[in-house]
C-alpha positions as CSV (number, residue, x, y, z in Angstrom):
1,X,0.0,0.0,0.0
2,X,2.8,2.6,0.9
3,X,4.3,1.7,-2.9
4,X,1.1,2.6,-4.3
5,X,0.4,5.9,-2.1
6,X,4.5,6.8,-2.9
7,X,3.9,6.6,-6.9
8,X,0.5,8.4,-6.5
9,X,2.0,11.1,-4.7
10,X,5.5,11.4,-7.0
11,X,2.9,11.2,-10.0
12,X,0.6,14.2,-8.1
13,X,4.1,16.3,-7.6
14,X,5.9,15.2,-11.0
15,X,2.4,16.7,-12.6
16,X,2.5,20.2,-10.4
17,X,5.2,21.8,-12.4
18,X,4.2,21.4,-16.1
19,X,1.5,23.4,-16.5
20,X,3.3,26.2,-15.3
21,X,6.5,25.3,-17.2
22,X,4.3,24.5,-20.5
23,X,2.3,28.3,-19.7
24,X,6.4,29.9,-19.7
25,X,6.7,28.1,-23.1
26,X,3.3,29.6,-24.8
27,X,3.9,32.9,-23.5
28,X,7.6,33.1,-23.8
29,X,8.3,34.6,-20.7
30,X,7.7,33.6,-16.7
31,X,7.5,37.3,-16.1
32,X,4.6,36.8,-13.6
33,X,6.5,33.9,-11.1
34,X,8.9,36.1,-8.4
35,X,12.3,34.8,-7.8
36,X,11.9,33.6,-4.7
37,X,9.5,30.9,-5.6
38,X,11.9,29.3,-8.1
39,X,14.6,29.9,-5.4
40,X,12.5,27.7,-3.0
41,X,11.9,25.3,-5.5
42,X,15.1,24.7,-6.3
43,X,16.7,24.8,-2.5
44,X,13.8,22.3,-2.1
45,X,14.4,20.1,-5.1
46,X,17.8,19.5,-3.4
47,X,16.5,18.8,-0.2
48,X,14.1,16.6,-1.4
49,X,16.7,14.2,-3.3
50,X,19.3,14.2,-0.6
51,X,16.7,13.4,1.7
52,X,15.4,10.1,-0.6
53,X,19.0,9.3,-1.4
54,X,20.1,9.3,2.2
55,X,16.9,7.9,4.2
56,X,16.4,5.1,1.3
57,X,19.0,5.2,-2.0
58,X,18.0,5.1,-5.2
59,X,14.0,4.3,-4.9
60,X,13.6,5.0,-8.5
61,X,9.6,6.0,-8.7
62,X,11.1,8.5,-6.6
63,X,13.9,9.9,-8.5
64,X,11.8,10.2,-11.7
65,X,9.7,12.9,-9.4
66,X,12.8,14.8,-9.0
67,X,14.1,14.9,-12.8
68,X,10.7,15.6,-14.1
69,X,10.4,18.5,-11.4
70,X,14.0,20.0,-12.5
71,X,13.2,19.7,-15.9
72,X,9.9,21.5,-15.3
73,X,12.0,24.2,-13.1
74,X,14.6,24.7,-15.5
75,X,12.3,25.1,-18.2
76,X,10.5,27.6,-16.0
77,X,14.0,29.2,-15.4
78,X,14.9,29.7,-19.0
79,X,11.9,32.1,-19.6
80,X,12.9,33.9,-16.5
81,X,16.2,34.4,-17.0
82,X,15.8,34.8,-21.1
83,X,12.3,35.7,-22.4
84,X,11.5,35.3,-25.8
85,X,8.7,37.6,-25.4
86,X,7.3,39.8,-22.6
């Protein structure tokens, strides 16, 4: 049951970030998202792996969370940091 409630809930936070990321893509820019969010993120994307790497290895289902949030974040970053559009 805890295997099942642990890929639900990576599938749940995978998901969060790629509507956002695909909106930065559409509209070129992530004008509207304040720095400090993505810096949070991104100190908590760390955490979040060290945490799962240290308390259990490499659990896979919940490594592909991770990689599918910093994809979605650096995405997100990109328009930041270099808009196409404003």
């Amino acid at each position: 049951m805890g295997v099942i409630l642990g890929w639900i809930g990576s599938v749940c936070f995978a998901a969060c970030g790629l509507p956002q990321a695909a909106q930065c893509m559409r509209q070129g820019h992530a004008n509207g998202l304040s720095p400090l969010f993505l810096a949070l993120w991104s100190g908590g994307e760390v955490c979040y792996v060290s945490a799962v790497l240290l308390e259990f290895g490499w659990v896979w289902w919940m490594i592909v969370n991770y990689f599918v949030n910093i994809l979605c974040l650096l995405v997100i970053c990109r328009y930041r940091l270099w808009p196409t559009r404003d």
